[in-house]
C-alpha positions in Angstrom: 15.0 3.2 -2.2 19.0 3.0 -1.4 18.0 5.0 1.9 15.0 3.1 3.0 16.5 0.8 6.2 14.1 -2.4 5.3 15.3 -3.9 8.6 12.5 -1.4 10.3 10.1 -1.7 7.2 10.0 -5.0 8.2 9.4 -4.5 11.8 6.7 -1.9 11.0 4.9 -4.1 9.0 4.9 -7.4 11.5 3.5 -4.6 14.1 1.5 -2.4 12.2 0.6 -4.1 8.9 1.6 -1.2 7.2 5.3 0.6 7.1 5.6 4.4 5.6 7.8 5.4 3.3 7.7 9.2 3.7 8.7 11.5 1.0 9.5 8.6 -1.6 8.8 11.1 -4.6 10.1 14.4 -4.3 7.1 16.9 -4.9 8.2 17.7 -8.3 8.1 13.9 -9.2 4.7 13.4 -7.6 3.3 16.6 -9.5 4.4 15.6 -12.6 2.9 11.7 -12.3 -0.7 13.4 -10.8 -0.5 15.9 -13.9 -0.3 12.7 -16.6 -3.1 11.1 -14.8 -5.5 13.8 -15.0 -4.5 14.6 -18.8 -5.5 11.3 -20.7 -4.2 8.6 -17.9 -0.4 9.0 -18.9 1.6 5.8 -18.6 2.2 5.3 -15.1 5.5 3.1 -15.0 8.1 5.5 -15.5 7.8 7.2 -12.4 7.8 3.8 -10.5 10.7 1.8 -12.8 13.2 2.9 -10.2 11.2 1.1 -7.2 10.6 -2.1 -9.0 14.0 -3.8 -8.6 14.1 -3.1 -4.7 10.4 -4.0 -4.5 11.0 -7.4 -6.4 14.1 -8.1 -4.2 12.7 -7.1 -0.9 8.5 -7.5 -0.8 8.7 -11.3 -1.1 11.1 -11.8 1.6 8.6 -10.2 3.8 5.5 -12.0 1.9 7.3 -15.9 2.1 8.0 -14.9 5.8 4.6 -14.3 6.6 3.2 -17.4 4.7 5.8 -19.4 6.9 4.3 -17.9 9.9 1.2 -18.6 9.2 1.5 -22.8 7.9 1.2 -21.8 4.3 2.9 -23.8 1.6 3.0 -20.8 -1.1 6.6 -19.3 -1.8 7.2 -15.9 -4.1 9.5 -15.8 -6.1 10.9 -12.4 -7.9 11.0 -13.5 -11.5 6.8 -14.2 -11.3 5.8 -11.2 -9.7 3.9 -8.7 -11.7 2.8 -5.3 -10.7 -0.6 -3.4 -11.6 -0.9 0.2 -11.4 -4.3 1.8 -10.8 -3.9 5.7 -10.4 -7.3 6.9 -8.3 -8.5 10.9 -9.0 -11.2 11.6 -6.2 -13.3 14.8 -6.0 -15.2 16.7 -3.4 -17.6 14.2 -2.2 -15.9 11.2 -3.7 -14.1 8.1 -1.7 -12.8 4.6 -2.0 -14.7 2.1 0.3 -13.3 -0.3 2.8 -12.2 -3.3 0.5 -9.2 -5.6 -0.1 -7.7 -7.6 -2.7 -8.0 -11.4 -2.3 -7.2 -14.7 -5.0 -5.4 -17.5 -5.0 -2.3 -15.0 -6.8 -2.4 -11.6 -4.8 0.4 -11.1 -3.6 0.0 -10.1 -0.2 2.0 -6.4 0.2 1.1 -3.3 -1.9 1.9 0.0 -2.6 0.4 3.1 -2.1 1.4 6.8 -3.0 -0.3 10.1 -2.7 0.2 12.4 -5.4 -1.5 15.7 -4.2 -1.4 18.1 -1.0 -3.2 17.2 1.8 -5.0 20.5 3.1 -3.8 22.7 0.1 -4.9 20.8 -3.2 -7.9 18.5 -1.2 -9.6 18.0 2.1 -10.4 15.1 3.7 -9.3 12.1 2.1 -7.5 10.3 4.6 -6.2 6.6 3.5 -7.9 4.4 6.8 -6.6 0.9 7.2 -8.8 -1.2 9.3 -7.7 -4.6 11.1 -10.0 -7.1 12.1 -8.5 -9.3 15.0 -10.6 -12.7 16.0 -12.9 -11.9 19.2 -11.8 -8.6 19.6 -13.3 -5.2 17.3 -11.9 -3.8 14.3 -9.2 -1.4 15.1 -9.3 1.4 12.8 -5.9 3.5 11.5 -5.3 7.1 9.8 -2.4 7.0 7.9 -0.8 10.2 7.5 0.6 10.4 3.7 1.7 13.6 2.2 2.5 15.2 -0.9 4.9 12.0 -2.3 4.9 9.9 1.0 4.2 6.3 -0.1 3.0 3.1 2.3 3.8 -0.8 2.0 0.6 -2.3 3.1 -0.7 -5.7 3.4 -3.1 -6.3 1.0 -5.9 -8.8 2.7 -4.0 -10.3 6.3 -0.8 -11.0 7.7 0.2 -12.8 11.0 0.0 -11.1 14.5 1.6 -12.0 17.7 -0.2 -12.3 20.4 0.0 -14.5 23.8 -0.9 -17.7 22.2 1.3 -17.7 19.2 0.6 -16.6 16.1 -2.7 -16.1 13.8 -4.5 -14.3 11.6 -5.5 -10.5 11.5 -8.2 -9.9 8.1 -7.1 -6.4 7.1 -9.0 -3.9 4.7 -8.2 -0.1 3.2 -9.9 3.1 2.4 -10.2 6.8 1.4 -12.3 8.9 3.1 -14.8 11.5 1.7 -13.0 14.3 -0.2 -14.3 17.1 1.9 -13.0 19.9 -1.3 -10.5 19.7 -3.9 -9.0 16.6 -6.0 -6.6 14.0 -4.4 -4.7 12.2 -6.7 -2.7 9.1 -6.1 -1.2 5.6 -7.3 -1.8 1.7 -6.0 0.9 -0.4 -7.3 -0.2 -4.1 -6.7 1.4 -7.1 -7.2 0.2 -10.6 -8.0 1.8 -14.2 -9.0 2.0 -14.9 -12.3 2.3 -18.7 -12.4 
């Protein structure tokens, strides 16, 4: 986390609404987290305790920014945020659908790290972001994790620029079909505990 520049993380995110964070876990790490989830769950918050500082420091920044932006009252604060961790283990044939997470206490960035080998250990499941911007069609994107890579995503919408000011874009995230082999990763979520 020292070496991530969050200045560009940032920027990424206001453009994109998503900001990659390649190579987060070295691919010994990311083995070692996929093997405990496929042998009785494993607890997932070891290999993560090292983000969570950064993360609590950094993410609401970005998220009280964005409620600024966009005319809402709601402010983060670091000492209420709480993370879940939901490891996913998909097969040949298996996927995520499109969905999002929404609720009054969502926080709205998340985290999400792949835990296998794209082309060696699976094929196909590709994590697709879609972004819905008013009047215009859905804009899909591909984003390319490997082996440990990670991504800071917003988790339901975030505020776009565009000639008249700002508004709202209604985002939503997938896995494709696993074409062969198992893909293994990790969501971290946050949400406000009030």
């Amino acid at each position: 986390m020292d070496r991530l520049d969050w200045t560009s993380i940032a920027t990424q995110l206001d453009s994109e609404g998503y900001a990659l964070l390649p190579g987060l876990l070295d691919a010994g790490r990311a083995r070692n987290v996929a093997r405990r989830i496929t042998t009785a769950g494993g607890d997932f918050s070891s290999p993560l305790e090292t983000w969570h500082a950064e993360l609590h420091r950094r993410l609401p920044v970005i998220a009280n920014r964005w409620n600024e932006i966009l005319g809402r009252d709601e402010r983060y604060s670091v000492d209420r945020m709480r993370e879940q961790c939901h490891p996913s283990r998909l097969g040949e044939g298996d996927h995520i659908p499109l969905h999002q997470h929404e609720g009054e206490r969502v926080f709205p960035l998340q985290i999400v790290t792949l835990l296998s080998e794209p082309g060696h250990d699976f094929q196909g499941g590709e994590f697709v972001m879609t972004e819905r911007r008013p009047r215009m069609q859905s804009r899909p994107m591909v984003l390319p994790l490997k082996l440990g890579d990670a991504a800071i995503i917003a988790t339901a919408e975030r505020p776009f620029k565009g000639s008249g000011g700002y508004y709202r874009v209604n985002l939503k995230h997938a896995i494709s079909r696993v074409l062969g082999g198992e893909r293994i990763g990790l969501e971290l979520s946050f949400h406000d505990a009030l």
